[in-house]
N, C-alpha and C positions, 0 to 999 in steps of 0.2 A: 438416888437409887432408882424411884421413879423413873427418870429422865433415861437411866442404861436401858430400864425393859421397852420403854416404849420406843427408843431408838430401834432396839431388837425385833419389834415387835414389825418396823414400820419396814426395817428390812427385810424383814420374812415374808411379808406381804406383796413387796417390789417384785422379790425373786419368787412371789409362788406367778405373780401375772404373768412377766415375762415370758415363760415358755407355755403360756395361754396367746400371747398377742402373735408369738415367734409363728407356732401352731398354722396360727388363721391367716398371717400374713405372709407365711413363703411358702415354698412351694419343694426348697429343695431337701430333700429326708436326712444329709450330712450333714448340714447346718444345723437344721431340728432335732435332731440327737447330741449334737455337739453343747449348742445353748442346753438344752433339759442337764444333759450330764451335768454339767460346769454350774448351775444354778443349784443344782440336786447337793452338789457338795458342798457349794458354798454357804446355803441355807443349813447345814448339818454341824458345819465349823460356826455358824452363827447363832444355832441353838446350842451346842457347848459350851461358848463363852459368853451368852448376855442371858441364857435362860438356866442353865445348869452350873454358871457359874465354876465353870472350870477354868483352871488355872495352870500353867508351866512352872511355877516357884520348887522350889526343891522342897519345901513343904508337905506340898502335896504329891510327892512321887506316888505314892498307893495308888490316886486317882488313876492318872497315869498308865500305871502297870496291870490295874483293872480293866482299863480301856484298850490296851494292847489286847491282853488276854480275849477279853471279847470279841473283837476288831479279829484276833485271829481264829476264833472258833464259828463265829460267820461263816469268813472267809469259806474255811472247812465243809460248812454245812453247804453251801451256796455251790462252793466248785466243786462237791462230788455228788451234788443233787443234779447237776448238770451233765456231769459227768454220766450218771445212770441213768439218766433219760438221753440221752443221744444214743448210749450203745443198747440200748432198749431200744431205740429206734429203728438204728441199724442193723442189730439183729434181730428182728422182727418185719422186717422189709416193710414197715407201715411210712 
């Protein structure tokens, strides 16, 4: 059990450098938003399954279905926060 977190642990670590070394060593802003994204989610499916201990088993659907529900109430918050500061923007000519 040991051995699962600190695998987790060692991966979490890999993917926080990465988009530190990505950063300092290129140049070009597509690549560097590309790697951070793609690191970003990977590290998050990697805290799910070796730190939280999540599972797909039909067992545990609830987990699951919690995790939708959250996953979509973000969403919600995220894209109409967005959403009211742009037209806030725009109509405000700022």
């Amino acid at each position: 059990m040991k051995n699962r977190y600190l695998f987790g642990f060692l991966q979490s670590i890999t993917l926080t450098i990465i988009p530190f070394t990505a950063l300092i060593l290129l140049t070009s802003k597509t690549v560097i938003l590309l790697i951070l994204i793609t690191c970003g989610v990977l590290q998050v499916i990697i805290h799910f399954f070796y730190f939280l201990d999540f599972n797909l088993y039909l067992k545990y659907k609830w987990y699951l279905i919690s995790l939708l529900f959250t996953l979509i109430i973000i969403t919600i918050l995220v894209t109409g926060s967005i959403w009211i500061m742009y037209h806030m923007c725009k109509n405000l000519l700022i």
